[in-house]
C-alpha positions as CSV (number, residue, x, y, z in Angstrom):
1,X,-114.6,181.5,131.4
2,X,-115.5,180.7,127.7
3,X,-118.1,182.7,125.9
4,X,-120.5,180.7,124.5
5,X,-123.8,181.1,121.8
6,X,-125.8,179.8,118.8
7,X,-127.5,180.2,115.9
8,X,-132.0,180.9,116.3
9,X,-132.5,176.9,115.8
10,X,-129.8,175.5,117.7
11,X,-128.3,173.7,114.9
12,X,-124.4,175.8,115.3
13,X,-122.9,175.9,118.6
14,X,-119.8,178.2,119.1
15,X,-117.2,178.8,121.9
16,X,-114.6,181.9,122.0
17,X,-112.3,181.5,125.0
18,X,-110.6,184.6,124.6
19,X,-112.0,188.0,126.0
20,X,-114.3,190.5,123.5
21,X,-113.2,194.2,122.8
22,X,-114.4,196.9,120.9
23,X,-118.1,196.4,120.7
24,X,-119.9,198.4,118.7
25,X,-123.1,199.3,117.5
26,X,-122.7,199.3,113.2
27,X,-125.5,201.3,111.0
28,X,-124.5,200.7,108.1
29,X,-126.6,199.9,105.1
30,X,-125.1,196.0,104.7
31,X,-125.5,195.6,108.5
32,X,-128.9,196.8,108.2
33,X,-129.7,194.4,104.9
34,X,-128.3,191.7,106.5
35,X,-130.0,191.4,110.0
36,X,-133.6,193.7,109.3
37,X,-132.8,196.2,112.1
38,X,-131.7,199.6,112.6
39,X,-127.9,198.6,113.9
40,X,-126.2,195.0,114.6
41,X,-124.0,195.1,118.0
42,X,-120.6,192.8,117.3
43,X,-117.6,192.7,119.3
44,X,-114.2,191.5,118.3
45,X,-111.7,188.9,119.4
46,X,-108.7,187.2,119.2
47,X,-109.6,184.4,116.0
48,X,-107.3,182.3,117.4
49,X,-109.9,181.9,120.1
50,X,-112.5,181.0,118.0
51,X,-114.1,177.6,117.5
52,X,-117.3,176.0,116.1
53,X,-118.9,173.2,118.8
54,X,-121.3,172.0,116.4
55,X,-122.9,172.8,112.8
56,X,-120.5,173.9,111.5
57,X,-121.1,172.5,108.4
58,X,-124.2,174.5,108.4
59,X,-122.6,177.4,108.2
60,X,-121.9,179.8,105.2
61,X,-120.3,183.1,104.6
62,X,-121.1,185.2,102.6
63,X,-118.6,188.0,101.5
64,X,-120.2,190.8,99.5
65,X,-116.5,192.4,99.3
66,X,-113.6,190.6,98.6
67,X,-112.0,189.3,102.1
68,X,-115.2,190.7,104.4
69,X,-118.6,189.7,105.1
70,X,-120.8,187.6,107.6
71,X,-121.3,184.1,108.3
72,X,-124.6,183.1,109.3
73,X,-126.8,179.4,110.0
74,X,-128.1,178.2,106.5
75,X,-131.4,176.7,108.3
76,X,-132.6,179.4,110.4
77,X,-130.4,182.4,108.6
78,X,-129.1,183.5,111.9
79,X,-126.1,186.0,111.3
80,X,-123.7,184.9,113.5
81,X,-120.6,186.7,113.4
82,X,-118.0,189.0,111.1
83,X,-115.2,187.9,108.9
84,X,-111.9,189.7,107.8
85,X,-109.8,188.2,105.1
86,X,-110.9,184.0,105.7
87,X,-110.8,184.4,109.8
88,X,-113.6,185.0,111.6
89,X,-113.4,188.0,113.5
90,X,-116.0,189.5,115.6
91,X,-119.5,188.4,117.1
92,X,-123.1,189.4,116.7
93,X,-123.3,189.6,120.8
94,X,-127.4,189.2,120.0
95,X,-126.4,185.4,119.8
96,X,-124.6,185.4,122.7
97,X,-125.9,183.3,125.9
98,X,-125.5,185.5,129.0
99,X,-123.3,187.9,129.7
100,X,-121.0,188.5,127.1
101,X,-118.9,190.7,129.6
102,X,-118.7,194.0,127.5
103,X,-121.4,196.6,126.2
104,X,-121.3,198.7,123.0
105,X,-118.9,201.4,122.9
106,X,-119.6,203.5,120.3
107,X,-121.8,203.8,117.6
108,X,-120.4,203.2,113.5
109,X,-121.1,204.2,110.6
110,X,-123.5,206.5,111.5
111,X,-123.4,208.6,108.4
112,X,-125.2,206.0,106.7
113,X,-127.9,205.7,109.7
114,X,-132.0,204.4,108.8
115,X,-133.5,207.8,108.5
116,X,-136.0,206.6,110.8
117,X,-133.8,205.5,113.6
118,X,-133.4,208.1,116.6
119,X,-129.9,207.1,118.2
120,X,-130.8,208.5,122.2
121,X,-127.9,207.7,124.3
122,X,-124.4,209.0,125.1
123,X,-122.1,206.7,123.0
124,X,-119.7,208.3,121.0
125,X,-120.7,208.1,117.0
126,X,-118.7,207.9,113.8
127,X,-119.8,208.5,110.7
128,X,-117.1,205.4,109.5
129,X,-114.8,203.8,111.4
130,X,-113.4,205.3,114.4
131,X,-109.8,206.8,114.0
132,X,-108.3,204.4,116.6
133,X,-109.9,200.4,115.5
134,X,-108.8,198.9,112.7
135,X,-111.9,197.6,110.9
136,X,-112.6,194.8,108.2
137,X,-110.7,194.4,105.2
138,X,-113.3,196.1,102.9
139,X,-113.7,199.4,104.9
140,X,-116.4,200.7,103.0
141,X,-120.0,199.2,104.4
């Protein structure tokens, strides 16, 4: 069963026919610039799984460090999903139609948390990434 979503206006269309893993809730401060909210849930995937069903020349990237950043709708600025050195590699699972089939795991990048924010659940927490996933290129959001 593919996994399917879009972009806020409808424009960008995208399929990923693989499974997700290792969702997680990111707090980081470039997470939190780029999507105006406390965290940003993605999930990962296999790239090679990947694949744009329309707009795709609407999209842009935008890659504050060298080999890692976001790409997201140039009409409606939906963030869409993650990249890591050219491949896109993870989802924004807010764009998601349905059930993406996985829930956040954990909680990243905690030690750079919105003051403001009150995390009130049971998810594990990290103040970076945690010991065991391998994370973007840049490694320092």
């Amino acid at each position: 069963m593919a996994i399917k979503g879009g972009c806020l206006c409808g424009k960008i269309r995208y399929q990923i026919s693989g499974r997700l893993f290792d969702a997680s809730n990111c707090h980081c401060s470039m997470c939190r610039r780029q999507h105006g909210a406390a965290f940003v849930t993605y999930a990962d995937f296999n790239p090679d799984e990947f694949k744009w069903l329309s707009g795709e020349d609407l999209v842009r990237i935008y890659e504050p460090l060298p080999g890692a950043g976001w790409c997201f709708c140039s009409q409606c600025g939906s963030s869409l999903a993650g990249t890591d050195k050219g491949k896109i590699t993870s989802i924004t699972l807010a764009t998601v139609e349905g059930d993406p089939g996985i829930n956040p795991e954990s909680h990243i990048f905690v030690g750079s948390a919105a003051e403001w924010y009150q995390i009130n659940d049971d998810l594990p927490q990290f103040d970076e990434w945690p010991p065991e996933t391998q994370g973007p290129s840049d490694k320092a959001r």
